[in-house]
Every structure is written in C-alpha cells, then in structure tokens.
C-alpha positions in Angstrom: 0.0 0.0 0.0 0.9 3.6 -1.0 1.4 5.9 2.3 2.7 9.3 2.6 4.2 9.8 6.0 4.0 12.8 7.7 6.2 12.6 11.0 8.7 14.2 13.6 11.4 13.1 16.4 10.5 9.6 17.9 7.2 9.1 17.5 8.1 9.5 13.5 10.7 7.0 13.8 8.5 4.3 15.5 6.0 4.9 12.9 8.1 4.8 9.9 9.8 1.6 11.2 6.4 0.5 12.0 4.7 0.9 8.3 8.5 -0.2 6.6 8.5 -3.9 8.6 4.5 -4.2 7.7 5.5 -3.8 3.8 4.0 -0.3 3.3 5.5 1.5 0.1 6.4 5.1 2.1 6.7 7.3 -1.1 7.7 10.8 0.6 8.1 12.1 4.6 7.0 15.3 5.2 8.7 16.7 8.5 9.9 19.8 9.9 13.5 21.4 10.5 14.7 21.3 13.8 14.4 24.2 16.1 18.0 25.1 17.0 16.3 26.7 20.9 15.9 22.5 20.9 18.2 20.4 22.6 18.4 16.9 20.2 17.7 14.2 22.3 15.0 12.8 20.3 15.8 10.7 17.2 15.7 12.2 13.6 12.7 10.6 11.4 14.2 12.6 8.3 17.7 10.6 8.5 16.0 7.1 8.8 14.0 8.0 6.0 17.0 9.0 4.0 19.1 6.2 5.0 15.9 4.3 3.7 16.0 6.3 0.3 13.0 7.8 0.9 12.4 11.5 -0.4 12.4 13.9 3.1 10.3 17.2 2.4 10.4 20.0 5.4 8.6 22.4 3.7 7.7 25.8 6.0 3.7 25.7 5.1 2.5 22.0 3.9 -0.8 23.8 3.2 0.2 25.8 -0.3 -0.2 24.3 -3.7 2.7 23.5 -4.4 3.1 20.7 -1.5 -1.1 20.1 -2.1 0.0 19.3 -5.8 2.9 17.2 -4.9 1.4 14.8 -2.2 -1.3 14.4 -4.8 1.2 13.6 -7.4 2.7 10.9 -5.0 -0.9 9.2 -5.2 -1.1 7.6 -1.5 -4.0 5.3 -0.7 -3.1 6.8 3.0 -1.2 9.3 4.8 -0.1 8.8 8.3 0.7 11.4 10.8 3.3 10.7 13.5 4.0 13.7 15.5 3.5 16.2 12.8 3.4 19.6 14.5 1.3 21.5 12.0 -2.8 21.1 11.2 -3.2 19.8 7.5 -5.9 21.6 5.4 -9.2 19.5 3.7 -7.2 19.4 0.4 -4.5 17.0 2.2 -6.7 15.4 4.0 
C-alpha cells in the first residue's frame, strides 16, 4: 500500500519503522526542520528515511499548492501522521 508519512522526532521513527516492517511503500516524509532553541535528544525521522531512500520534504507551510499538488502527485491510498506539528488543510486530508 501507497502511504505518505507525515512525522517528527521519535514518534516518527517508531512509525516509519512500524509501516516499513509491515511492507507499506512510504513514497515521501513530510517533517519539519529542527528548532535550533531545541536540545536533540530525540531521534531524527528525516535521517532514517534518508538512510531508507526515501524522499524527506520539510517544507515551512504544507498547506500551499505547491506541496497540495505534490502529495497528490505521489498518489497515497493513505497518509499517516506521526508527531506532525502543523494542522493539515481538507485538500490534504
């Protein structure tokens, strides 16, 4: 199954790992940059997913049409949202 992943720290690393052992096909991770006022204890969900080859988007506002357009483009029969810090519009969803 098709999933777009939308995820942060380590609640987006359990998920990821979660949906890659099930055999889910995780086309693109949306995720946010860092906060450098944030210490880094947490793991990063954007360097599994590139050390999985999996494209890593941190764009500023998910909600435009450019990032509408592209998550439509990558044709998910699901997203999943692990941690994902920011409210996603109806055209996402």
């Amino acid at each position: 199954m098709r999933a777009v992943v939308l995820g942060y720290g380590g609640m987006g690393c359990a998920g990821l790992e979660a949906l890659l052992e099930s055999g889910y096909s995780v086309q693109a991770l949306f995720t946010h940059t860092d906060d450098p006022a944030e210490s880094q204890w947490y793991p990063s969900v954007a360097e599994l997913a590139a050390r999985k080859d999996i494209p890593v988007f941190a764009p500023d506002d998910i909600n435009t049409p450019l990032w509408i357009n592209r998550i439509r483009q990558l044709d998910p029969q699901i997203l999943f949202s692990f941690y994902y810090r920011k409210m996603l519009c109806p055209e996402i969803l």
